[in-house]
N, C-alpha and C positions, 0 to 999 in steps of 0.2 A: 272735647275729647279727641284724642287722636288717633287716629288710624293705624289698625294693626299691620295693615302694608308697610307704611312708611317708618317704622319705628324697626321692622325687619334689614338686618344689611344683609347684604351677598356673602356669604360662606362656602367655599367650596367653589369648586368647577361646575359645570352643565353640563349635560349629557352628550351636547353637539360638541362640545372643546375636548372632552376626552375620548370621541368617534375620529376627531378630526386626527387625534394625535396615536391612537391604532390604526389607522390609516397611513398617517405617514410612514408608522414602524415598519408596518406590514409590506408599505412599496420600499421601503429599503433593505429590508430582509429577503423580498424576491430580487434585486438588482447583486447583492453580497455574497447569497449561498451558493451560486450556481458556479461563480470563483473561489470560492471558497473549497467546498468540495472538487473541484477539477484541479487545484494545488494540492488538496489531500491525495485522489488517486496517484496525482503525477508522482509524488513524494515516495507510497509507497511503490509505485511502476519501478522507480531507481534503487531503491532498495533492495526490492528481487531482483533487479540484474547485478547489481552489485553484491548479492549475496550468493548468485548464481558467477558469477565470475570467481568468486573468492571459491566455492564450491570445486569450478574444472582448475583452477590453481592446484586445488588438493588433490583430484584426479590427476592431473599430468605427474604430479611428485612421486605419486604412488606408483603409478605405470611406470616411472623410468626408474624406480628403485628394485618395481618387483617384474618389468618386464612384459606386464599386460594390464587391459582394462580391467577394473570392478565395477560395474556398476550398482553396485548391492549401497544404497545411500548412507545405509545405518553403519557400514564400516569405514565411515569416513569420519565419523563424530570425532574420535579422539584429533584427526589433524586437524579440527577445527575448533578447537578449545575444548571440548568437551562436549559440545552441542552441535547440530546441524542446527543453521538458524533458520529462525521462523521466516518461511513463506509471507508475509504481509498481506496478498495476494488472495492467498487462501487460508490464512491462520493458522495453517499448519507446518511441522518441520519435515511434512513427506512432499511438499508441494514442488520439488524437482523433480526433473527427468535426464536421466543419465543414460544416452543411447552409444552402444559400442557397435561399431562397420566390422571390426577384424583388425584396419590399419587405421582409423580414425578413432574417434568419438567426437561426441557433443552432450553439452550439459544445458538446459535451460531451465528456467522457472518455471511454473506452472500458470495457468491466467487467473483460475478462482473466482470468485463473484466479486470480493471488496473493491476489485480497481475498477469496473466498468469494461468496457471492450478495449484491447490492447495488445500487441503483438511482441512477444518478450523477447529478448535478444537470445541468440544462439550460439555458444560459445564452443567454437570445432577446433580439436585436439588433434592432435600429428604425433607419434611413437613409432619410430623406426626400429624400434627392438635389437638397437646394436648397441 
């Protein structure tokens, strides 16, 4: 009679061969996401300046059409399609800051939580009022 061992074949993996292989996942998911994420941040970092430029574009046009700053954000929707675009930054479409001097302004982004620590670019406006 024969043995119930030997009449058993191997089916399946072992416990150790499928440790071994969450393991390996597990070191190349921490060596991936930290670049992974730091392309996300940076993506959206460009975004809101690039949306924040597109922004003081639409303040300068307004200033030299009407002669002064607005900085009221939500009266800028229509030169900008219809929308102020969304902040990435902070998920929102209030996430700018439109500061007027008197003879200057500047427009920037806001920082938000989504991008991590980052310093947004600052885009300063010149209106001669002539």
């Amino acid at each position: 009679m024969k043995s119930i061992k030997a009449n058993r074949s191997r089916a399946g993996f072992t416990l150790i061969e499928l440790l071994v292989v969450v393991l390996i996942l597990g070191v190349l998911t921490s060596i991936a996401l930290p670049s992974y994420l730091s392309s996300v941040n940076g993506s959206r970092e460009g975004a809101a300046n690039a949306n924040a430029k597109a922004l003081a574009t639409s303040v300068q046009a307004k200033a030299i059409t009407t002669g002064s700053y607005d900085t009221t954000l939500t009266d800028y929707a229509t030169d900008m399609g219809g929308t102020i675009p969304l902040n990435p930054c902070t998920g929102t479409t209030t996430g700018y800051t439109i500061t007027d001097s008197g003879t200057s302004c500047s427009v920037a982004a806001s920082v938000g939580t989504n991008c991590g620590t980052w310093t947004p670019s600052t885009f300063t406006l010149g209106y001669s009022g002539e």
